[in-house]
Biopython code that builds the backbone (N, CA, C, O; Angstrom):
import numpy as np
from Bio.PDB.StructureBuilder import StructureBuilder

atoms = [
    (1, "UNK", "N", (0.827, -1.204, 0.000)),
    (1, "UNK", "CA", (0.000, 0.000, 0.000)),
    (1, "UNK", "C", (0.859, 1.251, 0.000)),
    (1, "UNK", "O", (0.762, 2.230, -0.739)),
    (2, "UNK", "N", (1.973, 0.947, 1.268)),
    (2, "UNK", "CA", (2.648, 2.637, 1.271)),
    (2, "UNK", "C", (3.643, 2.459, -0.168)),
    (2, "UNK", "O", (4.164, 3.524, -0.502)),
    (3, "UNK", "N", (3.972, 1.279, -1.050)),
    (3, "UNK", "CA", (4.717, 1.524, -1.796)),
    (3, "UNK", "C", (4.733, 2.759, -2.848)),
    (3, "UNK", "O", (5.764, 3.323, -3.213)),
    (4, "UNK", "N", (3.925, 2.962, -3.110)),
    (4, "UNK", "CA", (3.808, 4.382, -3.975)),
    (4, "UNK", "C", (4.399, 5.658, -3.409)),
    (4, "UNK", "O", (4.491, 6.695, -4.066)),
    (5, "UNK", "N", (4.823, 5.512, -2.063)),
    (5, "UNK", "CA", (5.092, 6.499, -1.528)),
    (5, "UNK", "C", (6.498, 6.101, -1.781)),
    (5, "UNK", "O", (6.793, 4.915, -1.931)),
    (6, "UNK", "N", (7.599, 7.295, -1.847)),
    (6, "UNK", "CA", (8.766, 7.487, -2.734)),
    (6, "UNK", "C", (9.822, 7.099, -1.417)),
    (6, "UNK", "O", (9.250, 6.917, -0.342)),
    (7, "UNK", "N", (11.030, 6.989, -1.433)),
    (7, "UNK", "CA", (11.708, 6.945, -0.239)),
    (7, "UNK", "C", (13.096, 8.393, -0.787)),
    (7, "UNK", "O", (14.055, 8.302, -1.553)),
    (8, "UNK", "N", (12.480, 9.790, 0.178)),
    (8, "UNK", "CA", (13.384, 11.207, 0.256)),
    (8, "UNK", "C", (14.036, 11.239, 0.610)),
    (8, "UNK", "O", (14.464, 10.111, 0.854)),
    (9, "UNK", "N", (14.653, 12.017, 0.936)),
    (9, "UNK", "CA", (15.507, 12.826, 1.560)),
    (9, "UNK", "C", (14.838, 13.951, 2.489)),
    (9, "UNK", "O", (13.810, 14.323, 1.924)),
    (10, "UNK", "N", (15.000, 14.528, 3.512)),
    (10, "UNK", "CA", (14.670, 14.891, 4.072)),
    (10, "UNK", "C", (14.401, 16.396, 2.949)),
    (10, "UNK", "O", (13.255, 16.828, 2.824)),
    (11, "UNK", "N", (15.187, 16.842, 2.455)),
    (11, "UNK", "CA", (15.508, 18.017, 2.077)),
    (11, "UNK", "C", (14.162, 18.111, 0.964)),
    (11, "UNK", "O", (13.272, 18.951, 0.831)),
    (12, "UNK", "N", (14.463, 16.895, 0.284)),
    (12, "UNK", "CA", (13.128, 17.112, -1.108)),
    (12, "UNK", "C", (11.958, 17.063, -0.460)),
    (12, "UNK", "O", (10.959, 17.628, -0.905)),
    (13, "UNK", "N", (11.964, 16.465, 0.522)),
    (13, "UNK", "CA", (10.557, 16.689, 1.248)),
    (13, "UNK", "C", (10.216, 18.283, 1.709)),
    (13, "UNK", "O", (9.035, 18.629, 1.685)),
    (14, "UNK", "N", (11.049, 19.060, 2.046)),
    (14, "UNK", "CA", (11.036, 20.246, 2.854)),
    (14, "UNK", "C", (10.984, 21.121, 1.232)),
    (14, "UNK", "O", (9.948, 21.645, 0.822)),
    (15, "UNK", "N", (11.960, 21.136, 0.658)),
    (15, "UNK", "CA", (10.928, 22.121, -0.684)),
    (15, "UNK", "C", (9.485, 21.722, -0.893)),
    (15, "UNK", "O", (8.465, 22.412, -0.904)),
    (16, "UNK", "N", (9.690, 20.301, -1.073)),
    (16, "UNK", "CA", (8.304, 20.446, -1.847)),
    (16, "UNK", "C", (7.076, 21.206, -0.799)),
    (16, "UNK", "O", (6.414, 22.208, -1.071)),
    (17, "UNK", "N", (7.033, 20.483, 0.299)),
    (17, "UNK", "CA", (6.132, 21.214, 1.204)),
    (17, "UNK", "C", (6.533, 22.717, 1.559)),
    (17, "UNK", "O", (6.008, 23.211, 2.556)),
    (18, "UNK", "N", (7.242, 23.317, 0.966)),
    (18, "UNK", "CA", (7.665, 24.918, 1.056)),
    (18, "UNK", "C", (6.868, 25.475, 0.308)),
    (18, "UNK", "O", (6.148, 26.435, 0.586)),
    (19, "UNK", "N", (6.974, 24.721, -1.012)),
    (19, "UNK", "CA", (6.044, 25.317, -1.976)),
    (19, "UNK", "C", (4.384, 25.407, -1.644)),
    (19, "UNK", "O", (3.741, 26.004, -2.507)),
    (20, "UNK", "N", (3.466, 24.778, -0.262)),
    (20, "UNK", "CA", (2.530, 24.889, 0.144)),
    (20, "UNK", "C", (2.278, 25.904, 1.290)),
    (20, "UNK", "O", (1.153, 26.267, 1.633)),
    (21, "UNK", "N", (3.615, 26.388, 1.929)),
    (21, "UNK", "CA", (3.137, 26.935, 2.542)),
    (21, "UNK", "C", (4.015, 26.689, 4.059)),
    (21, "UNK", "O", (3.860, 27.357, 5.081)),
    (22, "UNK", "N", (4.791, 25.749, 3.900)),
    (22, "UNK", "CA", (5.383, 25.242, 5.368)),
    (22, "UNK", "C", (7.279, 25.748, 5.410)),
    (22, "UNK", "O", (8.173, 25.670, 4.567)),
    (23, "UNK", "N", (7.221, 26.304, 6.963)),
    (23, "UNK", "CA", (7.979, 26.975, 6.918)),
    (23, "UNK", "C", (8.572, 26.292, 8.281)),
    (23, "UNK", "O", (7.859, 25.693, 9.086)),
    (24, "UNK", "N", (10.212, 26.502, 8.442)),
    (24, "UNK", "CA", (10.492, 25.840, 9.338)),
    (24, "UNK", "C", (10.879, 26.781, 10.265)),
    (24, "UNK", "O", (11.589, 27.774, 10.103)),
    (25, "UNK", "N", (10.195, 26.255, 11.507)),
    (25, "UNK", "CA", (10.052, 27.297, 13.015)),
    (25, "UNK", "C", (11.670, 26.801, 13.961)),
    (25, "UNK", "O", (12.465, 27.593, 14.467)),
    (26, "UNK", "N", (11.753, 25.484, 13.959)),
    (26, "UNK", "CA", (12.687, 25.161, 15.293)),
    (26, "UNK", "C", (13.373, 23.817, 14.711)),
    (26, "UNK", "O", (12.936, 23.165, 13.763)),
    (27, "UNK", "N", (15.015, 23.413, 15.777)),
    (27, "UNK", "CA", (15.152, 22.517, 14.694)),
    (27, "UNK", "C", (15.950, 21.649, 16.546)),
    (27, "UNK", "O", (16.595, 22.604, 16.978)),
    (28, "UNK", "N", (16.115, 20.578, 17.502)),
    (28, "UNK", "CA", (16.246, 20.232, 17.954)),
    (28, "UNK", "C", (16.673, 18.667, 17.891)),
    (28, "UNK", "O", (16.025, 17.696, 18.282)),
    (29, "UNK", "N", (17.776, 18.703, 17.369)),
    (29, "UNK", "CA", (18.944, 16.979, 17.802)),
    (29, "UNK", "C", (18.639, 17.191, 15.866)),
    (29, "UNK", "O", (19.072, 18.080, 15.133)),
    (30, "UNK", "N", (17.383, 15.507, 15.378)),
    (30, "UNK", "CA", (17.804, 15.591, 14.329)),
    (30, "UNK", "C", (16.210, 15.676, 14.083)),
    (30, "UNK", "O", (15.888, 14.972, 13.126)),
    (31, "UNK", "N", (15.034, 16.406, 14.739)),
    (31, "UNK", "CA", (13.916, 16.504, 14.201)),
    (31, "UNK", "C", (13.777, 18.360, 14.102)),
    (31, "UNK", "O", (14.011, 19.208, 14.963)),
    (32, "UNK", "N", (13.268, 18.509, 12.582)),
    (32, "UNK", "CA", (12.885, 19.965, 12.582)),
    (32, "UNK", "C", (11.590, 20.159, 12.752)),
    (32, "UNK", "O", (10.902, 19.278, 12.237)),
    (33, "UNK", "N", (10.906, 21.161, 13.396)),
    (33, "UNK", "CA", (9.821, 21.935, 13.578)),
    (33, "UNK", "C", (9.271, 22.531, 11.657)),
    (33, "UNK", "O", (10.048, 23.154, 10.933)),
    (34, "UNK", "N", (8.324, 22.266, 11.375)),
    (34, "UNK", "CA", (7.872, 23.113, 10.578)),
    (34, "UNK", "C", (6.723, 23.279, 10.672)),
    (34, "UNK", "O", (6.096, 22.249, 10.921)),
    (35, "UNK", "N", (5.985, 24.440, 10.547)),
    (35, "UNK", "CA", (4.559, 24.941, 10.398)),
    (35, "UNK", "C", (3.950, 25.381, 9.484)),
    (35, "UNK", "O", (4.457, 26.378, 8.970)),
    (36, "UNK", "N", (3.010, 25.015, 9.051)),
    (36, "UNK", "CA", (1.556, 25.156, 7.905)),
    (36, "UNK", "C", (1.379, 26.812, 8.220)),
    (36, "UNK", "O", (0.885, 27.306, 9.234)),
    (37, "UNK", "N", (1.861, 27.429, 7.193)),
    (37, "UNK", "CA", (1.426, 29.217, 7.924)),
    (37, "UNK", "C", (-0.291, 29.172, 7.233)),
    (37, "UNK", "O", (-0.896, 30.225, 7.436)),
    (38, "UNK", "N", (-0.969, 28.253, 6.585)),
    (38, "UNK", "CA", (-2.210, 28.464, 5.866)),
    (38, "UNK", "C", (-2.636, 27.843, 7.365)),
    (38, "UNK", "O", (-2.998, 28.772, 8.087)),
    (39, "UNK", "N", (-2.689, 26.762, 7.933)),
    (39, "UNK", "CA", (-3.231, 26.357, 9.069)),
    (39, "UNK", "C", (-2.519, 26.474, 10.117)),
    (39, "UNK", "O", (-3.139, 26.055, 11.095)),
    (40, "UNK", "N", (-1.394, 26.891, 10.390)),
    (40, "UNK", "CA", (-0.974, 27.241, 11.772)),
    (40, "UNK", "C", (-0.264, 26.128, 12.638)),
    (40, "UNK", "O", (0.344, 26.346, 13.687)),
    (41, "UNK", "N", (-0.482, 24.584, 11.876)),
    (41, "UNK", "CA", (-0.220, 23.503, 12.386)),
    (41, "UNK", "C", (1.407, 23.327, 12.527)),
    (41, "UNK", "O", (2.208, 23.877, 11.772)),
    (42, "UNK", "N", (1.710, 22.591, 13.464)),
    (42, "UNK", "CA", (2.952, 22.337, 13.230)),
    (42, "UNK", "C", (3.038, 20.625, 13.139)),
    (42, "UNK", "O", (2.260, 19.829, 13.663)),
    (43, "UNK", "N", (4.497, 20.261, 12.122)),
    (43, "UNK", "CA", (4.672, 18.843, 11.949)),
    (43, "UNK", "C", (6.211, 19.390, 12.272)),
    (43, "UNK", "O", (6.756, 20.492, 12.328)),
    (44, "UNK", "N", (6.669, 17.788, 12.480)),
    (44, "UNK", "CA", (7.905, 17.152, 12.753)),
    (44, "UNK", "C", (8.276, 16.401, 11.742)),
    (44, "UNK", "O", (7.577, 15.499, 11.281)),
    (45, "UNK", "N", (9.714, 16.808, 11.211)),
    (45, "UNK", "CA", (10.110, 16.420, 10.093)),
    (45, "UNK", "C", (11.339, 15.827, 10.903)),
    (45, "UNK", "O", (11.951, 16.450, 11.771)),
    (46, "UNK", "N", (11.639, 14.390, 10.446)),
    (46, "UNK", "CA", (13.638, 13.779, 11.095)),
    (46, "UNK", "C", (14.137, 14.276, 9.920)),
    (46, "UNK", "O", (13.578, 14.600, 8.873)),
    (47, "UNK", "N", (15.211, 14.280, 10.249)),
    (47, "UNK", "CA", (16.425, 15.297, 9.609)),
    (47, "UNK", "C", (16.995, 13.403, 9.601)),
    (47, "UNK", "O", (17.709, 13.049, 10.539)),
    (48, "UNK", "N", (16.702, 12.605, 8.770)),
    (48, "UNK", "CA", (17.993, 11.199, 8.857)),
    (48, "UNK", "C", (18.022, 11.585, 7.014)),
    (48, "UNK", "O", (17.547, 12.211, 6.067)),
    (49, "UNK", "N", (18.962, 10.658, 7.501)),
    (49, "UNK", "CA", (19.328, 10.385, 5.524)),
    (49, "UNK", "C", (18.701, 9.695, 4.601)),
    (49, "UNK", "O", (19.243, 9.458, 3.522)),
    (50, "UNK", "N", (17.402, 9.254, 4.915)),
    (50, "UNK", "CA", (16.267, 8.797, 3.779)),
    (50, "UNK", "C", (15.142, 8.966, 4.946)),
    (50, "UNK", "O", (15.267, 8.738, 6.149)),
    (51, "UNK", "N", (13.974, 9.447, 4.206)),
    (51, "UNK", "CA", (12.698, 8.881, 4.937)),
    (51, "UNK", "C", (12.098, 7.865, 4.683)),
    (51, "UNK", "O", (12.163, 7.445, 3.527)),
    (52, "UNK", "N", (11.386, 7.200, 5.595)),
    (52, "UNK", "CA", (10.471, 5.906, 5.532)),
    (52, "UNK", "C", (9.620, 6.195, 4.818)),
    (52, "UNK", "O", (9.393, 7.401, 4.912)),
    (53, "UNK", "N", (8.766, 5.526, 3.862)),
    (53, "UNK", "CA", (7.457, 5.795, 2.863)),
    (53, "UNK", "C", (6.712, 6.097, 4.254)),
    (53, "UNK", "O", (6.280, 7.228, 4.475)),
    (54, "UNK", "N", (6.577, 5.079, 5.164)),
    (54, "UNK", "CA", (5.291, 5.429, 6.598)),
    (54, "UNK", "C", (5.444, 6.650, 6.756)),
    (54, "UNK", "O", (4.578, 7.513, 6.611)),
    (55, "UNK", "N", (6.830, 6.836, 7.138)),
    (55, "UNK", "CA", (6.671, 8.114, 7.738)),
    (55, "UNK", "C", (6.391, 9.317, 7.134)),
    (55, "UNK", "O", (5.903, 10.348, 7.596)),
    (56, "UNK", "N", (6.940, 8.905, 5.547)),
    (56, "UNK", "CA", (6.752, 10.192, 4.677)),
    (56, "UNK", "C", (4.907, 10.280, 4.494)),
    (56, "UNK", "O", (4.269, 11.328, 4.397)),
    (57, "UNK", "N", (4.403, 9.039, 4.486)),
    (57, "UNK", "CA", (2.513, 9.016, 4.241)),
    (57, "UNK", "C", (2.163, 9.366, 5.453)),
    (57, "UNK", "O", (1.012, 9.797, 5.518)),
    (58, "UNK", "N", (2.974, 9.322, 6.813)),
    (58, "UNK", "CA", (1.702, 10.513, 8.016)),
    (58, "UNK", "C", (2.591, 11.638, 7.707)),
    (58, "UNK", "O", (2.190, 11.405, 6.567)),
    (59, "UNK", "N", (3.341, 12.554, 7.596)),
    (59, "UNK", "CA", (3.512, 13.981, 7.493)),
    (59, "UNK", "C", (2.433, 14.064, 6.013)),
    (59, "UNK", "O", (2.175, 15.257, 5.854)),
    (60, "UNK", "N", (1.992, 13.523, 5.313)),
    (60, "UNK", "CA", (1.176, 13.908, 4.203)),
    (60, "UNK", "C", (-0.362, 13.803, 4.330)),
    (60, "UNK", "O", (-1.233, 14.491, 3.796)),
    (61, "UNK", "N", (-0.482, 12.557, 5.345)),
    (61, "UNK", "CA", (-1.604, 13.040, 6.494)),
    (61, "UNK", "C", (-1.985, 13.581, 6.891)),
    (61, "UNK", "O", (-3.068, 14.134, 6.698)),
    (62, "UNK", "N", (-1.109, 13.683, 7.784)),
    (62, "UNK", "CA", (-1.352, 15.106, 9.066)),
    (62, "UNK", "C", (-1.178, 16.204, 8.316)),
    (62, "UNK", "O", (-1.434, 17.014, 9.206)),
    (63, "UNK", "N", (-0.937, 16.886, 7.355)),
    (63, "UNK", "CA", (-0.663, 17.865, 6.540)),
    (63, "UNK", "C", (-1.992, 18.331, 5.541)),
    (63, "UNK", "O", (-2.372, 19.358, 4.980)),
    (64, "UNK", "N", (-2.449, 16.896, 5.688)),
    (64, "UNK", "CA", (-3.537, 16.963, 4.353)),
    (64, "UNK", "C", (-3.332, 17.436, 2.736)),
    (64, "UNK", "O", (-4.031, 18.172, 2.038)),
    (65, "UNK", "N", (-2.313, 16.840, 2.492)),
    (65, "UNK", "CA", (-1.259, 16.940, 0.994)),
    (65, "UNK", "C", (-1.356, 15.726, 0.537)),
    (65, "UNK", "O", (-0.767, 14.774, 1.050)),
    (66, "UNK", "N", (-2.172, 15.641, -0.556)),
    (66, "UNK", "CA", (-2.471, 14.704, -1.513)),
    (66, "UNK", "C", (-0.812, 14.049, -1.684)),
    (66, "UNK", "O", (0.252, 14.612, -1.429)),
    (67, "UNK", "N", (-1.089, 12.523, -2.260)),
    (67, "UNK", "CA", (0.118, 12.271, -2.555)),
    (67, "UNK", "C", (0.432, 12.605, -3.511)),
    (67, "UNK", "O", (1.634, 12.817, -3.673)),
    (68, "UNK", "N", (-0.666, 12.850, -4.804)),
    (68, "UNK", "CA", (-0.648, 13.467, -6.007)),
    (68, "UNK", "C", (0.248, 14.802, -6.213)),
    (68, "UNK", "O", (1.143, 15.168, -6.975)),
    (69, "UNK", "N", (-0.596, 15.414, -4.947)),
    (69, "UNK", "CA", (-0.136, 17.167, -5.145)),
    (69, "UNK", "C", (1.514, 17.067, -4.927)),
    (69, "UNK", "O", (2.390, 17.695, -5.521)),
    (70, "UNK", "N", (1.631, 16.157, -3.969)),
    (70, "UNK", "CA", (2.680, 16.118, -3.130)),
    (70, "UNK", "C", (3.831, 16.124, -4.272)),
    (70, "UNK", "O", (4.624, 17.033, -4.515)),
    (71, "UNK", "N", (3.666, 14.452, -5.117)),
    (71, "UNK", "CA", (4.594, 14.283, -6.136)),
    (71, "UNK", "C", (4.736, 15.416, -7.047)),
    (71, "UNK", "O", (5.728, 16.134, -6.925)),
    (72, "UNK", "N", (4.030, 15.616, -7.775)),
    (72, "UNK", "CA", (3.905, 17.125, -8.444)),
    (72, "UNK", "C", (4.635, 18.118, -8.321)),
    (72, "UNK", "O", (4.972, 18.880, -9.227)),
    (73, "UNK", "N", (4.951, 18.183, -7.107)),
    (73, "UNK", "CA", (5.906, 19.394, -6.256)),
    (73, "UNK", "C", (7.468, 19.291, -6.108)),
    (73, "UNK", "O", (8.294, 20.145, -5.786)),
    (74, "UNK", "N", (7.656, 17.423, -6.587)),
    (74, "UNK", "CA", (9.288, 17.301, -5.957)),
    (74, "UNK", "C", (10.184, 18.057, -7.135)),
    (74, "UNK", "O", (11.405, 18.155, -7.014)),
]
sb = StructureBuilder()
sb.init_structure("model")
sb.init_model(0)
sb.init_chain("A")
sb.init_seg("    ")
for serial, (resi, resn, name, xyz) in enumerate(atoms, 1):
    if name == "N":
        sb.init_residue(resn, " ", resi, " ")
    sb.init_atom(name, np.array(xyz, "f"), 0.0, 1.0, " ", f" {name:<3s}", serial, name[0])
structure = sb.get_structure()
């Protein structure tokens, strides 16, 4: 199921969700703070050297970012 979901880099993840709107507030060990300035929300992004598809499909969750839109954006 999560296979469709891509395995990032932390970094391609953080443009693409820049381009929606998310901006990074705080950055502590190896997780950064970023916040939705359209909703105010904040997510937790790990700063490791690939992301998990899981983990990359709940920040796209909790974000409410199509995986569609999402790909579109890298």
């Amino acid at each position: 199921m999560s296979s469709k979901y891509p395995i990032l880099s932390p970094n391609q993840i953080i443009t693409a969700l820049s381009k929606v709107g998310f901006e990074k507030i705080s950055q502590k060990g190896s997780h950064a703070k970023y916040k939705n300035l359209k909703t105010q929300r904040i997510y937790i992004i790990p700063m490791h050297k690939e992301i998990a598809r899981g983990t990359l499909k709940s920040i796209l969750e909790q974000a409410d970012v199509e995986l569609e839109t999402f790909l579109n954006l890298l």
